[in-house]
C-alpha positions in Angstrom: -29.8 -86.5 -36.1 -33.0 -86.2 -38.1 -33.3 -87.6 -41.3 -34.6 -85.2 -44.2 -37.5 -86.8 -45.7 -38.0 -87.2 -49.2 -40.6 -85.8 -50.7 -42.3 -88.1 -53.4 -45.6 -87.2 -54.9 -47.6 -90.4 -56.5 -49.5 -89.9 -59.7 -50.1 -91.6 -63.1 -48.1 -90.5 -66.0 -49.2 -89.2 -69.3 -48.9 -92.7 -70.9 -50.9 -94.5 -68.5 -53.5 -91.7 -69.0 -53.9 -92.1 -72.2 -54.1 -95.8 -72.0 -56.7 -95.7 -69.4 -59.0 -92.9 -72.0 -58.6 -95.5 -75.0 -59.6 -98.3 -72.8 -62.3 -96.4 -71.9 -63.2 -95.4 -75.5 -63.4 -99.1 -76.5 -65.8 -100.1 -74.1 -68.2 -97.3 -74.7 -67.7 -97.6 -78.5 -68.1 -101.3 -78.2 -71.0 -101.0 -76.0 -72.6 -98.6 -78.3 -72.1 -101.4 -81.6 -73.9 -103.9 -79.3 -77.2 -101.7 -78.6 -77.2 -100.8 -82.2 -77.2 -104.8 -83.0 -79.7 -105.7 -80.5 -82.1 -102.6 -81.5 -81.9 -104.5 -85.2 -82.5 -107.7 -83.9 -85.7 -106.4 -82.0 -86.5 -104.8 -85.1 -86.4 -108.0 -87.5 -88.0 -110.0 -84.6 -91.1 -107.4 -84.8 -91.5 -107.5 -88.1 -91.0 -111.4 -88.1 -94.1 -111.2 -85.6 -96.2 -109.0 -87.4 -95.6 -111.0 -90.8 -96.5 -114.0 -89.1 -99.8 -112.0 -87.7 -100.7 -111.7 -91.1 -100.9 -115.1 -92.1 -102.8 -116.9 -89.4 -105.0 -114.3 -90.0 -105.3 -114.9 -93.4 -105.4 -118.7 -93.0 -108.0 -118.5 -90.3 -110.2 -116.7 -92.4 -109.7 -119.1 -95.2 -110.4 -121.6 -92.8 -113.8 -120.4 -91.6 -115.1 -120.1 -95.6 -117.0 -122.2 -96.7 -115.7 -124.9 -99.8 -117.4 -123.3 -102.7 -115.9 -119.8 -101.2 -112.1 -121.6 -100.8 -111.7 -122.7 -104.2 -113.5 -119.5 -105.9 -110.7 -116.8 -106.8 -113.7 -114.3 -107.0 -114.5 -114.5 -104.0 -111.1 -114.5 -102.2 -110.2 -111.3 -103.9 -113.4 -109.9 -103.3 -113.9 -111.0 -99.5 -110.4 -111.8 -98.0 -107.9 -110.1 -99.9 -109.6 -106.9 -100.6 -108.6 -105.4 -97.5 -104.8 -105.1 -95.4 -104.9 -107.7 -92.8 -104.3 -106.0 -89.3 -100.5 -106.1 -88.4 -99.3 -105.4 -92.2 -98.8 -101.8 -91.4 -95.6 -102.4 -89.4 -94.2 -103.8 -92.5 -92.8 -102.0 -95.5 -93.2 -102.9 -99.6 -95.8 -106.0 -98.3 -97.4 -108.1 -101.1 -99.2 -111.5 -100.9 -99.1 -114.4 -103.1 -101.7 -117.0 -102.3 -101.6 -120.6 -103.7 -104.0 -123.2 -104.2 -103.4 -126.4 -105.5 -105.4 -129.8 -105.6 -104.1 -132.3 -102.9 -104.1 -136.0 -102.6 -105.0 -136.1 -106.6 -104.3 -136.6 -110.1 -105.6 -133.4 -111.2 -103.1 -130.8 -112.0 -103.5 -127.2 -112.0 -103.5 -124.2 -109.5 -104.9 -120.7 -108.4 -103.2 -118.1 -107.6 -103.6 -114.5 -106.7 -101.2 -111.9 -105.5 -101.8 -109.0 -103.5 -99.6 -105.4 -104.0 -99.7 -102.1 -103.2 -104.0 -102.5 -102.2 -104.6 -104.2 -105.7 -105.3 -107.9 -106.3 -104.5 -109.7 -109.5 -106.0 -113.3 -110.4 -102.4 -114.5 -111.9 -103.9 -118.6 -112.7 -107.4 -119.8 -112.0 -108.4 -123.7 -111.7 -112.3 -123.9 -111.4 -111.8 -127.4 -111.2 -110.7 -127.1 -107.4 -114.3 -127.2 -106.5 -114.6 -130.6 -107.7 -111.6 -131.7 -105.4 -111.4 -133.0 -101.7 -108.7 -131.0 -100.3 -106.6 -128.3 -101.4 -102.8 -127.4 -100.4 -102.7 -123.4 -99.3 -99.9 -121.9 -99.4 -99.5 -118.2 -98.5 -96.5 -116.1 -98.8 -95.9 -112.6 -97.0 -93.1 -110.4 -98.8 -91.9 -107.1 -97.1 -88.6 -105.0 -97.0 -87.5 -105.6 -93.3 -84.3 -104.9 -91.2 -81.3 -104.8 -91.2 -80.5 -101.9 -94.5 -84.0 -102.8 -96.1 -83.3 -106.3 -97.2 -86.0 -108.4 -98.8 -87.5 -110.8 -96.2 -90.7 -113.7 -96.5 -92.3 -115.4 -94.3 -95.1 -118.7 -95.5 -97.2 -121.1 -94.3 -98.9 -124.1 -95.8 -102.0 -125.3 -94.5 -104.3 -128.2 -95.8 -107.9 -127.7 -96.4 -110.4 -130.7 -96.9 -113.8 -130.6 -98.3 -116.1 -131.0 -95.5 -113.8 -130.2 -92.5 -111.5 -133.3 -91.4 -114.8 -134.6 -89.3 -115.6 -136.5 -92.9 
């Protein structure tokens, strides 16, 4: 005598369907929230960069003046700040504010000059820098960065001494 076979047909129900479709729709969705972080990150990081571009240059060119030229506000807003340093364009809203104060002395007083929207203002002036032996520079680069537009700053501080440090 022969059996009848049964006839089964395998398959995934409805349930375990859907299951599988929101599992599926978490991953890509996560997925998706990841890239959009790691795009921002890339973007902060570049603009980190290209603020930190724009000091050295600025300090480098401070650097290569001559002492007369460092502690003259003049001349800094005429020769180094009268122009965008290269790598400001990738940043939004930039300005400047340089600082110089006397270092490794009594004397009390600083200059300082800001840089906004391709003007230069002489906020303090100290003409009695020149008579010093170094000076503290400090140079601060605000801009409107990533993530939503949020105020950012990047500074350095360098020491400049009368003479070079040879003497």
């Amino acid at each position: 005598m022969l059996g009848c076979a049964k006839n089964s047909q395998g398959g995934f129900t409805l349930i375990e369907a859907m299951m599988a479709a929101a599992l599926s729709a978490l991953f890509l969705g996560s997925l998706f929230a990841m890239n959009t972080s790691s795009m921002q990150t890339i973007k902060m990081a570049r603009e980190a960069a290209a603020a930190s571009q724009v000091l050295q240059q600025r300090i480098e060119s401070m650097r290569i003046a001559n002492w007369h030229q460092v502690t003259d506000a003049d001349w800094i807003a005429a020769n180094l700040l009268n122009a965008d340093a290269s790598g400001s364009v990738n940043l939004k809203a930039i300005s400047e504010v340089l600082t110089l104060s006397p270092y490794g002395s009594g004397t009390v007083g600083n200059t300082q000059l800001t840089r906004s929207h391709g003007s230069v203002a002489v906020n303090l002036r100290n003409t009695a820098l020149l008579n010093e032996n170094a000076v503290k520079v400090v140079w601060t680069v605000n801009y409107t960065g990533a993530p939503n537009d949020r105020a950012a700053t990047r500074q350095t501080v360098a020491i400049l001494a009368k003479g070079g440090v040879a003497k």
